[in-house]
DRENDO-1510 file (C-alpha; in Angstrom, 1 decimal, always signed):
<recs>
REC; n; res; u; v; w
REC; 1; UNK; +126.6; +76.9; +96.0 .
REC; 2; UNK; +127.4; +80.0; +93.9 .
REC; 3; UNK; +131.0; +80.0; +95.1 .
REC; 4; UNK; +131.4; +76.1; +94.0 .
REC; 5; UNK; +129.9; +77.1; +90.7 .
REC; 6; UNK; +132.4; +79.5; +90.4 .
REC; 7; UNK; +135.3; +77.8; +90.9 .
REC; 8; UNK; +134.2; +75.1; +88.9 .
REC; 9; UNK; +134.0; +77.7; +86.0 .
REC; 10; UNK; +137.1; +79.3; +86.9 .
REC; 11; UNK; +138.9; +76.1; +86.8 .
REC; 12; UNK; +138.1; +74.8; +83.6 .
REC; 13; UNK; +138.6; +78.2; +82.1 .
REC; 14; UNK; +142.4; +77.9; +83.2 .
REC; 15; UNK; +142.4; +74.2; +82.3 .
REC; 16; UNK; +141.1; +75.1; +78.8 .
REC; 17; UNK; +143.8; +77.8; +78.4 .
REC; 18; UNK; +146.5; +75.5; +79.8 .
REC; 19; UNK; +146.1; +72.4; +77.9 .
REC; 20; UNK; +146.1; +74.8; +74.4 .
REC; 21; UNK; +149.2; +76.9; +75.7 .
REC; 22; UNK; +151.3; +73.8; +76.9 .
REC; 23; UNK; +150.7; +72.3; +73.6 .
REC; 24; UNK; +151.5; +75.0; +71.5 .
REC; 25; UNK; +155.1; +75.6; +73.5 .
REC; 26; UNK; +155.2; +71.4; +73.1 .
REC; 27; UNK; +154.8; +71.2; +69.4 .
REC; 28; UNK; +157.0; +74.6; +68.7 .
REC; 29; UNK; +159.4; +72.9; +70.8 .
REC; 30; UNK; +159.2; +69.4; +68.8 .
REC; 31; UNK; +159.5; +71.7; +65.6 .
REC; 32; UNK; +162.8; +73.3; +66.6 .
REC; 33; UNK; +163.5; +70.0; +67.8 .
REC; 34; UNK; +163.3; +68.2; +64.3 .
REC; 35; UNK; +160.2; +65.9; +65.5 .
REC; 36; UNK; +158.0; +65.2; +62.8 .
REC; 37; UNK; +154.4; +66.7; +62.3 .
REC; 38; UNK; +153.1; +62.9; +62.9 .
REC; 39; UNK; +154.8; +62.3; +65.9 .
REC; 40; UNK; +154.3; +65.7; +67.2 .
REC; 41; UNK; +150.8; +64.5; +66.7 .
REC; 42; UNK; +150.8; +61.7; +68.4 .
REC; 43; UNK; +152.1; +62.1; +71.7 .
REC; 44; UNK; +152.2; +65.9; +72.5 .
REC; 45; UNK; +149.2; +67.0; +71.2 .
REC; 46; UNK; +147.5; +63.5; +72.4 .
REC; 47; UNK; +149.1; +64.1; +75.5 .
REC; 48; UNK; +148.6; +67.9; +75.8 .
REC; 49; UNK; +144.9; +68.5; +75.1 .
REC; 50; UNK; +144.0; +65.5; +77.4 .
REC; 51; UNK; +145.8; +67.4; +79.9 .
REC; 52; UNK; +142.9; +69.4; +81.6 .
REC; 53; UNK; +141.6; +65.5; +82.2 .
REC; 54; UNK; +144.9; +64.4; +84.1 .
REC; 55; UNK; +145.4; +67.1; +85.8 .
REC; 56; UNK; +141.9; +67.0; +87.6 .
REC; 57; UNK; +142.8; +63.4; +87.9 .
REC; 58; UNK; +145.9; +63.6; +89.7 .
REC; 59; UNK; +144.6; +66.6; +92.1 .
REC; 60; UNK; +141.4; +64.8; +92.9 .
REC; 61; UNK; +143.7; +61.2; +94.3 .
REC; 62; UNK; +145.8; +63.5; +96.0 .
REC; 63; UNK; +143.0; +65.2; +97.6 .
REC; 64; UNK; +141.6; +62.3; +98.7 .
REC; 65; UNK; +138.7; +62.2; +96.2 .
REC; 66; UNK; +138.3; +58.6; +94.2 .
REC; 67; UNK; +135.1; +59.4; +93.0 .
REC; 68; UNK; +136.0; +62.5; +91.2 .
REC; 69; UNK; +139.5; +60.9; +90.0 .
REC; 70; UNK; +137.9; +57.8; +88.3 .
REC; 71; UNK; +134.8; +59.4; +87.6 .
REC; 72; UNK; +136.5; +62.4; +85.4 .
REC; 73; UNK; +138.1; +59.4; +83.3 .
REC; 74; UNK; +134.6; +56.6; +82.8 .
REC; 75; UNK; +132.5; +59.7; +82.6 .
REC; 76; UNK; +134.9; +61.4; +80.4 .
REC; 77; UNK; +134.8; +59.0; +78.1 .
REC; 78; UNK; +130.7; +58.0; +78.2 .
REC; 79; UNK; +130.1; +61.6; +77.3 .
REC; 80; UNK; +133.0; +61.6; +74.6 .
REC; 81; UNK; +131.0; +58.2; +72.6 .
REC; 82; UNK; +127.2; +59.6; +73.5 .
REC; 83; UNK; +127.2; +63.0; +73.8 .
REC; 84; UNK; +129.8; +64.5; +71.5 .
REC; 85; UNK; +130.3; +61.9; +69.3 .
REC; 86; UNK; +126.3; +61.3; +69.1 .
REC; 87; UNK; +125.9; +64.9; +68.9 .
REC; 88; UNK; +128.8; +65.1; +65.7 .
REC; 89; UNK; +126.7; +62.4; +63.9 .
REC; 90; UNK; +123.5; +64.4; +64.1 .
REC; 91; UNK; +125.3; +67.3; +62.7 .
REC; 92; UNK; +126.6; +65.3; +60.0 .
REC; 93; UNK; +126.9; +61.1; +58.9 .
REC; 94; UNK; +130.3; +60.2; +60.4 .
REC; 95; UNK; +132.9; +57.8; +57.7 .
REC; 96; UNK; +134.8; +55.0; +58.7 .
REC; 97; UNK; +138.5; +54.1; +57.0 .
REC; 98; UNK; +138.4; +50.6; +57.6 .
REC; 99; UNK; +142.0; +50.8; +57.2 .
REC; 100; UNK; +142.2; +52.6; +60.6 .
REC; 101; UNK; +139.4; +51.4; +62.4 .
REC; 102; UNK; +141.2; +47.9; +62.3 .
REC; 103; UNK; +143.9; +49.6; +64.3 .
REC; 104; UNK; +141.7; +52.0; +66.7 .
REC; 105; UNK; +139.4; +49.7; +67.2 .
REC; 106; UNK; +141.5; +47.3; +69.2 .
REC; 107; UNK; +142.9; +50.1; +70.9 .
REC; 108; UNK; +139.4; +51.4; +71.9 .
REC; 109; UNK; +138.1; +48.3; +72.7 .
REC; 110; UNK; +141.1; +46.9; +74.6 .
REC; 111; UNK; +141.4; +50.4; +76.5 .
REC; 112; UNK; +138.3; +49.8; +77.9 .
REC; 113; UNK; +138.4; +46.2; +78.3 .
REC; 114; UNK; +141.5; +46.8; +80.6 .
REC; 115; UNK; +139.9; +49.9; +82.6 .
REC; 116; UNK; +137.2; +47.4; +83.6 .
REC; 117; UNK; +139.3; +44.8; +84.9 .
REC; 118; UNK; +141.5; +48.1; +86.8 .
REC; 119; UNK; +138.4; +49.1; +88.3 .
REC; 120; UNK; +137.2; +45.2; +89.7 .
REC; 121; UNK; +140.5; +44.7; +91.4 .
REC; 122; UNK; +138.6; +47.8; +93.6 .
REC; 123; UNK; +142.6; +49.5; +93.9 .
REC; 124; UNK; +144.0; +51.1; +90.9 .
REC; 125; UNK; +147.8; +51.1; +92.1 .
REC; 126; UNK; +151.1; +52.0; +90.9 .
REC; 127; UNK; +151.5; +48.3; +89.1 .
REC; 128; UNK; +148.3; +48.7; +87.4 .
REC; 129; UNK; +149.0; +51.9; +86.6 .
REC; 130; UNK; +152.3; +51.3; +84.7 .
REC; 131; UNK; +151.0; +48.4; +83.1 .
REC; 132; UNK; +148.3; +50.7; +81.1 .
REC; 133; UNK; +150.9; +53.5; +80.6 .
REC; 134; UNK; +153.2; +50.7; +78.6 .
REC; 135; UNK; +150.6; +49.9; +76.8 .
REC; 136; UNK; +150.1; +53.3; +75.7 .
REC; 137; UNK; +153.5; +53.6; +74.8 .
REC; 138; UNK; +152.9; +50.1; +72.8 .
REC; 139; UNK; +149.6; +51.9; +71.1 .
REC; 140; UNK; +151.7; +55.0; +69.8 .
REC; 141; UNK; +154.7; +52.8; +68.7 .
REC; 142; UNK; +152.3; +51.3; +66.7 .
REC; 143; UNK; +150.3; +54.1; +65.1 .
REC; 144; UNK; +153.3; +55.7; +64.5 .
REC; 145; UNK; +155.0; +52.6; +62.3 .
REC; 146; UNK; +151.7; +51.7; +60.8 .
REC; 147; UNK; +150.7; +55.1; +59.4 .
REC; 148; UNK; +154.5; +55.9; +58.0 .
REC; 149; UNK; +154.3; +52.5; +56.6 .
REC; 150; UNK; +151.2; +53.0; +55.1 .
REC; 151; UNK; +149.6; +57.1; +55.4 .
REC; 152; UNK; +146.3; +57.0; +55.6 .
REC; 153; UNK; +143.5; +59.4; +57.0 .
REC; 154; UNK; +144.4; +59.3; +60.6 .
REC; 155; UNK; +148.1; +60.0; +60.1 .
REC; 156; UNK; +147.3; +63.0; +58.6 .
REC; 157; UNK; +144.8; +64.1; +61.4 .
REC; 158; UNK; +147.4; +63.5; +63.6 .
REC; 159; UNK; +150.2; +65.6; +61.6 .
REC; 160; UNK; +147.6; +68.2; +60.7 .
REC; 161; UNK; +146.5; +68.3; +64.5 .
REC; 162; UNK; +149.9; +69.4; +65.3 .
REC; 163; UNK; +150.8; +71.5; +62.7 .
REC; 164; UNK; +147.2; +73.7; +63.3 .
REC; 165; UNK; +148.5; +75.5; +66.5 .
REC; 166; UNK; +151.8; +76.9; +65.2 .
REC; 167; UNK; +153.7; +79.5; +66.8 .
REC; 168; UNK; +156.2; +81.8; +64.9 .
REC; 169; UNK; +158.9; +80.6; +63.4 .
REC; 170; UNK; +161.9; +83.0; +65.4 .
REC; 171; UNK; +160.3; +82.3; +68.6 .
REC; 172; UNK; +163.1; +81.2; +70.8 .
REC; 173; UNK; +163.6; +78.1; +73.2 .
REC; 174; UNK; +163.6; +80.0; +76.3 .
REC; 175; UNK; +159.5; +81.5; +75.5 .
REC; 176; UNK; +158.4; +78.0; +74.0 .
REC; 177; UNK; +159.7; +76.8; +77.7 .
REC; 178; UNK; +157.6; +79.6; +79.2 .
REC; 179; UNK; +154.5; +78.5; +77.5 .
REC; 180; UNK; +155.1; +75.2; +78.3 .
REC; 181; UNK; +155.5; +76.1; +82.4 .
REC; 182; UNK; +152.6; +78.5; +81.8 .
REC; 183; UNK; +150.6; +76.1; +80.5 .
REC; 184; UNK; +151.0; +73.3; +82.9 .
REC; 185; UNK; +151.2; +76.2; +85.7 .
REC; 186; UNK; +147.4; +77.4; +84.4 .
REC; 187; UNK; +146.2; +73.5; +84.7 .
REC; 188; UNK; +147.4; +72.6; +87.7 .
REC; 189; UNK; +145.5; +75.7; +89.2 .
REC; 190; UNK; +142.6; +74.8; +87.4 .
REC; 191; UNK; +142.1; +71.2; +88.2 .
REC; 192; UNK; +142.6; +72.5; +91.8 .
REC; 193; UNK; +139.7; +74.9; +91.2 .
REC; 194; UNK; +137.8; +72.6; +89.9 .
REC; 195; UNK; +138.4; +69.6; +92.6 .
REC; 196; UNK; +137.8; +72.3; +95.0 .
REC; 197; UNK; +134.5; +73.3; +93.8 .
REC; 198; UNK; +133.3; +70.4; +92.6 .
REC; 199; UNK; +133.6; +68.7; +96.1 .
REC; 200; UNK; +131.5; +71.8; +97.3 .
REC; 201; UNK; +129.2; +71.5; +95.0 .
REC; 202; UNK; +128.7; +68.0; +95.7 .
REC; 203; UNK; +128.0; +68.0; +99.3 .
REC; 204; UNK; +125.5; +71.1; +99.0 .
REC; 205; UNK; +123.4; +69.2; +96.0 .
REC; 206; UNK; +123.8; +66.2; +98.3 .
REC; 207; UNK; +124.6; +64.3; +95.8 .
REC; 208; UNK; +128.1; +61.7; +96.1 .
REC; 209; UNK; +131.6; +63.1; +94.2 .
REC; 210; UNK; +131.3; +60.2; +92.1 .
REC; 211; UNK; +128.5; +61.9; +90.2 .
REC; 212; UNK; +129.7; +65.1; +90.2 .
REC; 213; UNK; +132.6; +63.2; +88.7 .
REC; 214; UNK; +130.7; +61.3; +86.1 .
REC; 215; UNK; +128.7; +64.7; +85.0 .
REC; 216; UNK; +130.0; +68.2; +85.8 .
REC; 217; UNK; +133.6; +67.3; +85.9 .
REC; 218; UNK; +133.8; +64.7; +82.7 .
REC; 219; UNK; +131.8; +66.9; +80.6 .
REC; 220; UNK; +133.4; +70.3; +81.5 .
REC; 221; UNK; +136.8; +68.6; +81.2 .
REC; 222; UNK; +135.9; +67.0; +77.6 .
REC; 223; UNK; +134.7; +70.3; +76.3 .
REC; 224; UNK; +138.5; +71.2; +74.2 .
REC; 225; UNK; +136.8; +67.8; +72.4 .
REC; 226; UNK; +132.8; +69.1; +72.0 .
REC; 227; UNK; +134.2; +72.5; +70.0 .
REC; 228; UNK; +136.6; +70.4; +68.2 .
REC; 229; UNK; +134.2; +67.8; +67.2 .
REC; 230; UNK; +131.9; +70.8; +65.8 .
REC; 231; UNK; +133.8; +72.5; +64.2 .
REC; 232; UNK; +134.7; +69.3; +62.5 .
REC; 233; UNK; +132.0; +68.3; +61.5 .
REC; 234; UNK; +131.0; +71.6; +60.6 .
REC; 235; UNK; +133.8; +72.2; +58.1 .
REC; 236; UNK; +132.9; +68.9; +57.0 .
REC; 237; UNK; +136.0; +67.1; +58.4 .
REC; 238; UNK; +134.0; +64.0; +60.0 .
REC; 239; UNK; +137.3; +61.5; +60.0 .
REC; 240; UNK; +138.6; +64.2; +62.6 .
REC; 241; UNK; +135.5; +64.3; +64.9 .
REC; 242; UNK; +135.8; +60.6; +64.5 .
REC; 243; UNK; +139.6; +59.6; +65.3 .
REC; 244; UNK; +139.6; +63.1; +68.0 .
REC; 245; UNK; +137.0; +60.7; +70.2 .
REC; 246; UNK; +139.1; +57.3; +69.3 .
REC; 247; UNK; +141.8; +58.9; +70.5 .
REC; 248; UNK; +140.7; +60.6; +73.5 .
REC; 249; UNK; +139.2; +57.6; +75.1 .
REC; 250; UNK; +142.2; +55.8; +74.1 .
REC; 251; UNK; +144.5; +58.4; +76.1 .
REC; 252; UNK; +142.1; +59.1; +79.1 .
REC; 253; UNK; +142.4; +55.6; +80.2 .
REC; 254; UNK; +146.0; +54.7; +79.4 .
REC; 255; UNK; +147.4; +57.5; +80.0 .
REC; 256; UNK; +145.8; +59.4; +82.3 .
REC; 257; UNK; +144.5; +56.8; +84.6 .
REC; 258; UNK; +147.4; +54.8; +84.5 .
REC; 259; UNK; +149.9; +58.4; +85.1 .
REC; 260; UNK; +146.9; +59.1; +88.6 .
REC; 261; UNK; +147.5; +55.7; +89.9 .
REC; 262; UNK; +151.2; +55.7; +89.8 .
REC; 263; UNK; +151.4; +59.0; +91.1 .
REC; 264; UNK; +148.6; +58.0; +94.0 .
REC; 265; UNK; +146.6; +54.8; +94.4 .
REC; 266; UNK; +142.8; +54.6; +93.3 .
REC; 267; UNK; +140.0; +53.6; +95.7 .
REC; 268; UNK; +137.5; +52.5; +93.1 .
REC; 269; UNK; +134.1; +53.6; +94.5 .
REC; 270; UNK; +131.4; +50.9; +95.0 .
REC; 271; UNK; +128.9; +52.7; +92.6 .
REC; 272; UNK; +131.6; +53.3; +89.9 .
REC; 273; UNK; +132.5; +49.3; +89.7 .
REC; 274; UNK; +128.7; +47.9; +90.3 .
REC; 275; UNK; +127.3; +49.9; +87.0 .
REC; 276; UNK; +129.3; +53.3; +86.1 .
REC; 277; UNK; +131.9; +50.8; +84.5 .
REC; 278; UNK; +129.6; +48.3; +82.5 .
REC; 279; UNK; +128.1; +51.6; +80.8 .
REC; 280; UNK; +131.5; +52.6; +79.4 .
REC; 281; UNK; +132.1; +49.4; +78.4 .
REC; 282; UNK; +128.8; +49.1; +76.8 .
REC; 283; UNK; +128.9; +52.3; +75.0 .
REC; 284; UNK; +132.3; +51.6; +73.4 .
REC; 285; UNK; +130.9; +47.9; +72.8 .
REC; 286; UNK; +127.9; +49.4; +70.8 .
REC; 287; UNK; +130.0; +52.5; +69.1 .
REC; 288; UNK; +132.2; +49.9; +67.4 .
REC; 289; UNK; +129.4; +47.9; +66.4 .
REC; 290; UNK; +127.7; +50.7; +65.2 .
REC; 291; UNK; +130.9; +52.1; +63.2 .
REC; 292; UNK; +131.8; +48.4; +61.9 .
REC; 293; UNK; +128.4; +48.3; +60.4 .
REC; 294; UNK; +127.9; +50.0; +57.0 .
REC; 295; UNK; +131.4; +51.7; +57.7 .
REC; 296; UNK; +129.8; +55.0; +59.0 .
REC; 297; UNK; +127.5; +56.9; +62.4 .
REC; 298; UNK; +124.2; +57.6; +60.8 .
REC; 299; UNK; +122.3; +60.9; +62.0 .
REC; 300; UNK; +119.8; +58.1; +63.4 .
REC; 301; UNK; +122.3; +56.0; +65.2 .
REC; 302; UNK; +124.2; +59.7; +66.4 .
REC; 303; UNK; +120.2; +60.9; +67.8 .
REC; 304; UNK; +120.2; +56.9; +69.6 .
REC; 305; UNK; +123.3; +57.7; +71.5 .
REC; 306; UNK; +122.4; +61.2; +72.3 .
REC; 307; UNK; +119.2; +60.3; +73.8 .
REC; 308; UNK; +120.8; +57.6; +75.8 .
REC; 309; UNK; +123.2; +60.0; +77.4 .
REC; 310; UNK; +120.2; +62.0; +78.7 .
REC; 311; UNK; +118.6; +58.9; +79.8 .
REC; 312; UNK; +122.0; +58.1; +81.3 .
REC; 313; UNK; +122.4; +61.7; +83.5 .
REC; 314; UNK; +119.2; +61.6; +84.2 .
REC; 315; UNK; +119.8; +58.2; +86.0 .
REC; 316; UNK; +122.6; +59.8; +87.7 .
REC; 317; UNK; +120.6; +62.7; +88.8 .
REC; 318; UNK; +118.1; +60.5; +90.6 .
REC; 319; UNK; +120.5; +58.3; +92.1 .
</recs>
């Protein structure tokens, strides 16, 4: 048990310090590059600091372990709307733009919409898999026209998102390219640490990997988004803590489970489609109610969705 907890720890360490490394290379990269601050935004550091969640993805399929593949993404992404964001609201009343909730809201709704219907075919393949990576491609085409059309508060999240991990000025192509190998070297050794241990871990708390999934591995791979959201909120910067969830949710199920199932087919376990599902798709149900209400969280509706998280794990821990 100790040596599963171990790894586990170990693995997200290195997945923490990959996902930040790999994006700063990215983004200095991009800079030499001529790619605007936006689009930077947008699709590297969207892409990069979800990366400690596709990379435990991916290893879990290929190590023949469903439960912790799907699990990382639906858990993921209930602990992003009850936990973190919940926990964010307590902290501090989270704003709406209506302007960009419009947008993100049909992203986050859809996203999820679509990972329901992925998980009741029962097989998450390659087909399926493209299909929700094009439509990720569609979602960042579009954020990207509408906010240069019209700026508003999430463009410059986004620009400012990639312009907050910079990297000197005179450093040269061949060390950005080092950071970027580094960086996705340090994940990939992670999220095998972390498959690894987890799958230990499971079998001595008897417990199935789809739990261990849903919990230990969603939560320790959504932490990069608990400090941010923090510190967000902290600093008083709520629209971050805000569009950093949106987004995330939006990327975990596009991108990363659409990039696992092309690379390896998804057996969706039993418990995952029977009720693990409707939960996600509840939660993000009842978040953009909540948001579309009033235009803003309340510390009362952030302590609701808190407590249901607990109630939530606590269902998992007995199950």
């Amino acid at each position: 048990m100790t040596n599963s907890i171990l790894l586990v720890a170990g693995g997200l360490v290195l997945l923490a310090l990959g996902g930040e490394l790999l994006v700063r290379g990215a983004v200095g990269m991009a800079a030499r590059l001529g790619i605007s601050p936006l689009l930077a935004g947008l699709t590297i550091v969207g892409f990069g600091t979800s990366t400690p969640e596709l990379a435990t993805s991916v290893q879990a399929a290929l190590a023949g372990s469903p439960g912790i593949a799907i699990g990382n993404v639906v858990g993921s992404n209930i602990a992003n709307i009850l936990f973190i964001l919940g926990l964010s609201a307590v902290i501090l009343p989270l704003n709406v733009n209506p302007a960009a909730f419009q947008r993100d809201a049909i992203a986050l709704g859809g996203s999820a919409l679509l990972c329901t219907g992925a998980v009741m075919l029962g097989v998450i393949g390659p087909l399926v898999g493209l299909g929700l990576i094009a439509c990720l491609v569609g979602y960042v085409w579009w954020a990207y026209k509408s906010e240069s059309a019209a700026p508003c508060p999430e463009g410059a999240r986004h620009e400012a998102e990639a312009e907050d991990r910079p990297v000197p000025p005179d450093t040269g192509p061949v060390i950005l390219g080092g950071m970027i190998v580094a960086g996705l070297a340090a994940a990939i050794i992670g999220a095998g640490l972390l498959v690894d241990g987890a799958t230990v871990l499971a079998s001595a708390a008897g417990v199935s990997e789809s739990v261990i999934g849903l919990t230990v591995v969603a939560v320790g791979t959504s932490l990069p988004e608990l400090i941010a959201c923090v510190i967000a909120v902290l600093r008083k910067h709520e629209d971050v803590a805000l569009g950093n969830i949106v987004g995330s949710n939006i990327y975990n199920v596009l991108g990363i489970l659409g990039i696992t199932a092309v690379i390896k087919p998804i057996e969706v376990p039993a418990e995952i489609a029977s009720f693990d599902i409707w939960v996600m798709l509840g939660v993000t149900l009842l978040l953009l109610a909540q948001l579309r209400s009033g235009w803003r969280l309340t510390r009362i509706e952030g302590g609701v969705l808190v407590v249901l998280y607990v109630a939530y794990t606590l269902f998992l821990a007995t199950r």
